[in-house]
C-alpha positions in Angstrom: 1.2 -17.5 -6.3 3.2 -18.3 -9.8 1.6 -15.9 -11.8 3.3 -14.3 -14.4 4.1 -10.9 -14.2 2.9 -8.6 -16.5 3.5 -4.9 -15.4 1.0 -2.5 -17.1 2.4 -0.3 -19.9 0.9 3.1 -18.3 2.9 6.6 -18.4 4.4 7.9 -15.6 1.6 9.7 -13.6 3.0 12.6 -11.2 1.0 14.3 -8.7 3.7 16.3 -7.1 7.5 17.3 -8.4 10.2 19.7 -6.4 13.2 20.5 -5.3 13.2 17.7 -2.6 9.7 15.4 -3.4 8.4 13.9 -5.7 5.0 12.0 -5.6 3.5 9.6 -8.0 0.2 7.4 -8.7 1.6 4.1 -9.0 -0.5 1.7 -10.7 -1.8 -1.9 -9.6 0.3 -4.8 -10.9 3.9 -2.9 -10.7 6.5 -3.8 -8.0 7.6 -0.9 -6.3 11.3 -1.5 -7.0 12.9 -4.7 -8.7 12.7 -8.9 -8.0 15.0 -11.3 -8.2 15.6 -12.1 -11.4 15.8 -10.1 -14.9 11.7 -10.8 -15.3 11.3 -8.8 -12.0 13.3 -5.7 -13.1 10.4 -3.5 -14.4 9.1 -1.5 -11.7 7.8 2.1 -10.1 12.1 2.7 -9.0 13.6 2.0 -12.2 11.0 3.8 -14.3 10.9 7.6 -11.6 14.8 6.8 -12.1 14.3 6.8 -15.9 12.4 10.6 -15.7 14.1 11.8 -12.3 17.5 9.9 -12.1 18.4 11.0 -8.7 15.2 9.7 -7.0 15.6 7.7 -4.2 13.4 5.0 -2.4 11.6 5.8 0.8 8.9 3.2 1.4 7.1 0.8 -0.7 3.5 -0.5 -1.9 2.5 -4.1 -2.7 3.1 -5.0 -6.4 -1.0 -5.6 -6.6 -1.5 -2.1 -4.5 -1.9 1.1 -6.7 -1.9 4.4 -5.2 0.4 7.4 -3.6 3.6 6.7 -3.3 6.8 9.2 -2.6 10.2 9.1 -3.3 13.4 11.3 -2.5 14.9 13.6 -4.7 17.7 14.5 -2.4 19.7 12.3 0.5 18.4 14.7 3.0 14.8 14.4 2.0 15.4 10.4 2.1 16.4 10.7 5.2 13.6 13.0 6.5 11.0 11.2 5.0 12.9 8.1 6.3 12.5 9.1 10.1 9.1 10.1 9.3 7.8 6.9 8.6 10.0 4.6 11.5 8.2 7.4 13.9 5.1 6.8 12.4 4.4 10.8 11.4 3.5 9.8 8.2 -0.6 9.3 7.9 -2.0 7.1 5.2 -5.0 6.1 3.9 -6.5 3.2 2.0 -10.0 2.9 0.2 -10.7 -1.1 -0.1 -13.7 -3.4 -1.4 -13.8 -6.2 0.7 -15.9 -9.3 0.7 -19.4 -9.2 2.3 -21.4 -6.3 4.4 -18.3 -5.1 7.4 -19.8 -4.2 10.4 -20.0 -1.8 12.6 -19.4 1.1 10.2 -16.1 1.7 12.1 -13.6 0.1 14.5 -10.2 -0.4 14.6 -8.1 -4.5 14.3 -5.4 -4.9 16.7 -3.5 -8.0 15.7 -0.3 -8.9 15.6 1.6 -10.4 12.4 4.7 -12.4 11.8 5.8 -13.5 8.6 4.8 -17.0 7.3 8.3 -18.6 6.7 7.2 -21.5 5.0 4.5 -19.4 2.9 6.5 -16.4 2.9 5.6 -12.7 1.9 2.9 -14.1 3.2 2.0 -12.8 6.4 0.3 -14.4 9.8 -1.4 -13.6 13.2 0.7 -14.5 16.0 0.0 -13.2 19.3 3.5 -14.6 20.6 6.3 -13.6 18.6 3.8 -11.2 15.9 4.8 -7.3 16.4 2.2 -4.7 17.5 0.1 -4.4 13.7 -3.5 -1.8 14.4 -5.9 -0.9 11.9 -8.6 1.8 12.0 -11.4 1.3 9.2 -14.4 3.3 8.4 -17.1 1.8 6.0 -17.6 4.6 3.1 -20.9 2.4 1.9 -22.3 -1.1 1.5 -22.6 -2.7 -2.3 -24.0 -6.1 -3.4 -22.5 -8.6 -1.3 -19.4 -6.3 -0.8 -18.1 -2.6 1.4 -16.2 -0.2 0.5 -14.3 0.8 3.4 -12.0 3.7 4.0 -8.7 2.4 6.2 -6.3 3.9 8.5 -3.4 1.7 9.4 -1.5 2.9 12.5 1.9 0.8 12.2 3.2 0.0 8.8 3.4 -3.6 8.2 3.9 -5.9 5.4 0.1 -7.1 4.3 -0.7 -5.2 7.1 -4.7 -4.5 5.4 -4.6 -7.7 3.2 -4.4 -10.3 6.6 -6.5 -7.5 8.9 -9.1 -7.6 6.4 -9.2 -11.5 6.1 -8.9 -11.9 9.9 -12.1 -9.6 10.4 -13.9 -12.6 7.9 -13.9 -9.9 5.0 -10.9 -10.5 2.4 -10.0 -7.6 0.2 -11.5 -8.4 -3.4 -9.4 -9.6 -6.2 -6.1 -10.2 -3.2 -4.5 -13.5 -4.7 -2.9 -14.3 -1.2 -5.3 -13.9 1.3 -9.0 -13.9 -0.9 -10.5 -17.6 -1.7 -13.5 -18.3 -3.6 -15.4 -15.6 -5.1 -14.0 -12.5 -3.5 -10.8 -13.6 -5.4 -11.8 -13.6 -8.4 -11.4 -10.0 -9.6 -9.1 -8.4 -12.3 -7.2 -6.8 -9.5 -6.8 -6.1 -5.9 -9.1 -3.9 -4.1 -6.8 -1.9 -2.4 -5.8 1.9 -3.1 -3.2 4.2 -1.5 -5.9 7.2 -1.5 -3.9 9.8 0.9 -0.5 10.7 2.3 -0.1 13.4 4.7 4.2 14.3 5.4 6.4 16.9 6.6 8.1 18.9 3.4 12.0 18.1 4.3 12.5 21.7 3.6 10.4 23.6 6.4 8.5 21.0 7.6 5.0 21.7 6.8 2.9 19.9 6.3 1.4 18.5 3.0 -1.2 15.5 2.1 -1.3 14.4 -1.5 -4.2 12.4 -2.9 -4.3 10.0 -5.6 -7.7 9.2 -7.4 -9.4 5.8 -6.8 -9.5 4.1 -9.7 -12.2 1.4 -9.0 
């Protein structure tokens, strides 16, 4: 869990620009806004802020996620979005590779997590003190010795997919927390924000941006 990091030197890549949103593909291996520590201050935040200076954070992805991601370009959109996503309005979805054949083709993980002080980020099952964590997944197809898998998460925890995945015996590929063995040894992690479907601040209607999956 030392590894250096090394952000990737990739352009700015915008799916979406207005008056109050704006919507980019963030790419694996970034921290979606800065560490501790003058090493950790490259990130998705600083470099939007570099393009759009008045952008403003609404949620975040895993450093190792890549994907959709939206921020803010107006305090009233950060707040909409903002109440969007503590109600739970906000639908995303993930395409994964995880670890051996996942079966049946759909179903949904209901598991509580609690962070792992000792370990922390990392993340745990606790079905005493965990909050209320549920996943929906959908297997897209089966590989060689691996699925691809299409997932749903219906609360917005941290690792939320990462320990779900592991729980259900089938680690996302390439995750350096929660992966062992071979199913860890991959250039990256598995794991794509494919979809996010919002309410425009202004008017309210509804939108769903997509980003490509790049593996």
């Amino acid at each position: 869990m030392d590894h250096t990091y090394a952000p990737p030197d990739t352009p700015l890549s915008v799916i979406h620009a207005d008056h109050e949103l704006l919507i980019v593909d963030k790419p694996s291996g970034l921290l979606s806004v800065p560490g501790k520590g003058e090493h950790l201050a490259d990130c998705l935040l600083t470099r939007v802020q570099q393009v759009y200076p008045e952008a403003l954070l609404v949620h975040r992805l895993d450093r190792d996620t890549s994907g959709v991601m939206v921020f803010a370009l107006t305090r009233h959109a950060q707040r909409h979005l903002g109440l969007q996503f503590e109600k739970r309005q906000v639908r995303k979805t993930y395409v994964a590779r995880v670890w051996g054949r996942l079966e049946p083709r759909t179903g949904t993980v209901d598991l509580p997590l609690i962070v792992d002080w000792p370990n922390r980020p990392l993340q745990m099952v606790d079905h005493e003190a965990g909050k209320p964590t549920q996943t929906d997944w959908r297997v897209l197809r089966y590989g060689d010795q691996e699925t691809r898998v299409r997932l749903t998460p219906k609360t917005g925890r941290s690792h939320q997919l990462r320990v779900h995945m592991r729980e259900l015996g089938h680690p996302i590929l390439g995750d350096p927390f929660y992966a062992t063995g071979p199913a860890r040894s991959f250039a990256r992690l598995m794991l794509h924000s494919e979809s996010l479907r919002l309410r425009h601040p202004d008017g309210g209607i509804g939108m769903t941006f997509k980003a490509k999956v790049p593996f």
